[in-house]
N, C-alpha and C positions, 0 to 999 in steps of 0.2 A: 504494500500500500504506500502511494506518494509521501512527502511533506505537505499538507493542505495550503503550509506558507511557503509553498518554493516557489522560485521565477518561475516565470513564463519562458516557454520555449520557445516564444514571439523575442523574449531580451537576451538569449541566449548569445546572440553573434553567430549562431547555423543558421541554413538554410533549412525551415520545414515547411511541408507544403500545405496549403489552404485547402477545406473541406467544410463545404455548407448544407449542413441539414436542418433543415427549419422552412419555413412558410416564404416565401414562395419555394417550390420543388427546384430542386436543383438536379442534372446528369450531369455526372465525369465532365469536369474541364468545361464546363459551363458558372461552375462555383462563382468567381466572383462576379459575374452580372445577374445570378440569384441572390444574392447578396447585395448587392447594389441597387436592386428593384427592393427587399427588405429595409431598406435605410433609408432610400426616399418613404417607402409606405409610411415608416415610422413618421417622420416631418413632412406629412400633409393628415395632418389634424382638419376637421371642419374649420373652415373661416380663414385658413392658412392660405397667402398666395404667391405665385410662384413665376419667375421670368425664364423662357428659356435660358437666359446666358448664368444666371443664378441659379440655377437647375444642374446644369453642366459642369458648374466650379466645385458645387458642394458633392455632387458625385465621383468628383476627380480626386477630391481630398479623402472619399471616404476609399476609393482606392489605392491613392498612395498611401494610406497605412495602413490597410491590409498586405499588400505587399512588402511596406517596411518591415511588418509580421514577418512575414515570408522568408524577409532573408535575417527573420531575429535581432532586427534592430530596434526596436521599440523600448522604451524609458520606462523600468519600473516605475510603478504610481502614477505620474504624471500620464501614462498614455498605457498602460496594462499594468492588471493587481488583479490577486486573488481573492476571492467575494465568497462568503457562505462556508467558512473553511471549518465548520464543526460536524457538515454533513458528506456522504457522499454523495455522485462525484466531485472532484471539485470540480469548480469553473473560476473562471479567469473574466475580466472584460477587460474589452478595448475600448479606450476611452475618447470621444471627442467635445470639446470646451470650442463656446464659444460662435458656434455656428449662427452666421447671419439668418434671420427669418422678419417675414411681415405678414402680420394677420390683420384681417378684415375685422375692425370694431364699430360696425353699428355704419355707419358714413365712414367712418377713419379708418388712416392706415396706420397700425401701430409698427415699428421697429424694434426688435430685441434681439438675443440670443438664443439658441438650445444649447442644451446637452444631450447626446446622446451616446448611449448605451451599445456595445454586442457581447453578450455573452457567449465564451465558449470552453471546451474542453481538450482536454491534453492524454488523453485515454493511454493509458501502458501501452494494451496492445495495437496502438498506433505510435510508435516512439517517433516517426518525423511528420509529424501531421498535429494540425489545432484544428477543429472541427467547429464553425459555427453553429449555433442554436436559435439564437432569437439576436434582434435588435429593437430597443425601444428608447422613445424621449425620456428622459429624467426627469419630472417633472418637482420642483421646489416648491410651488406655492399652493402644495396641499397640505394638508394637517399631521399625516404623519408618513414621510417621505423615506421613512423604513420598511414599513406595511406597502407601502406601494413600491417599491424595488424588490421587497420581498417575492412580492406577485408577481411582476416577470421575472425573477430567478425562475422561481418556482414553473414558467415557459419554457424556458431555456431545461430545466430539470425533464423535463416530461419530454422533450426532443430527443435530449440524451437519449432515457430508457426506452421509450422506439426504436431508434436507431442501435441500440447497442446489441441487438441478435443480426442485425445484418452489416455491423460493423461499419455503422453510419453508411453505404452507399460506396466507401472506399473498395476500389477492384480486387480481388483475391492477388495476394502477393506481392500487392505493390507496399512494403513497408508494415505489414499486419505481421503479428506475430503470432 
């Protein structure tokens, strides 16, 4: 059984490879553009709106660190930490701060920030693989911002356990053990 507080395999300085299991469906080597359809779905909430060219930037950033994953470059904390480390599996998330958004208020266009969220896991018998699960907004200005991260862990949890008799979708022999 892991360290529940080790690094991520994402801050290693290896190369391991990306595998997305979660909502939308992903096949073999299609991963990060299911993935990338997941991350906008998250930041289009009702009222939320969107310009092509702002569309394009924030999808480019949510794949340049996925791929900084990839080749294990990623900054403990600041941009991947281990979440929920009392239970099994662990998960891991990828962090992104600060994302531009404008929602539709009534007549107004408000300006602010997201956060958002990708949980994912680092499975033994996947030693060069981080597997996504789920991505959601972070939302701060509810009442109890634990209970509601709790709740999508607990998404990203149920991914897992689907995916882990078919070995998340990863092809026989590529890196399973």
């Amino acid at each position: 059984m892991p360290e529940f507080d080790a690094p991520s395999r994402c801050s290693s300085g290896s190369p391991v490879r990306f595998r997305w299991f979660g909502v939308p469906t992903a096949v073999q080597n299609e991963d990060l553009d299911a993935a990338s359809e997941a991350f906008m779905m998250a930041l289009k909430p009702e009222g939320r709106v969107w310009n092509p060219f702002a569309e394009r930037m924030v999808r480019a950033e949510f794949r340049d660190r996925v791929q900084a994953a990839s080749r294990g470059e990623l900054v403990p904390v600041d941009e991947v930490k281990p979440v929920d480390v009392r239970y099994p599996p662990p998960l891991y998330e990828i962090r992104w701060q600060d994302i531009p958004v404008t929602d539709r208020v009534g007549d107004d266009f408000v300006h602010s920030t997201a956060l958002v969220r990708m949980y994912h896991s680092e499975p033994e018998v996947a030693p060069n693989h981080f597997i996504g699960h789920h991505i959601h907004e972070k939302l701060i200005d509810v009442s109890d911002i634990n209970r509601e991260q709790n709740a999508e862990i607990r998404v990203a949890k149920s991914f897992y356990d689907l995916g882990e008799s078919t070995n998340w979708g990863i092809a026989p022999g590529v890196d399973v053990v």
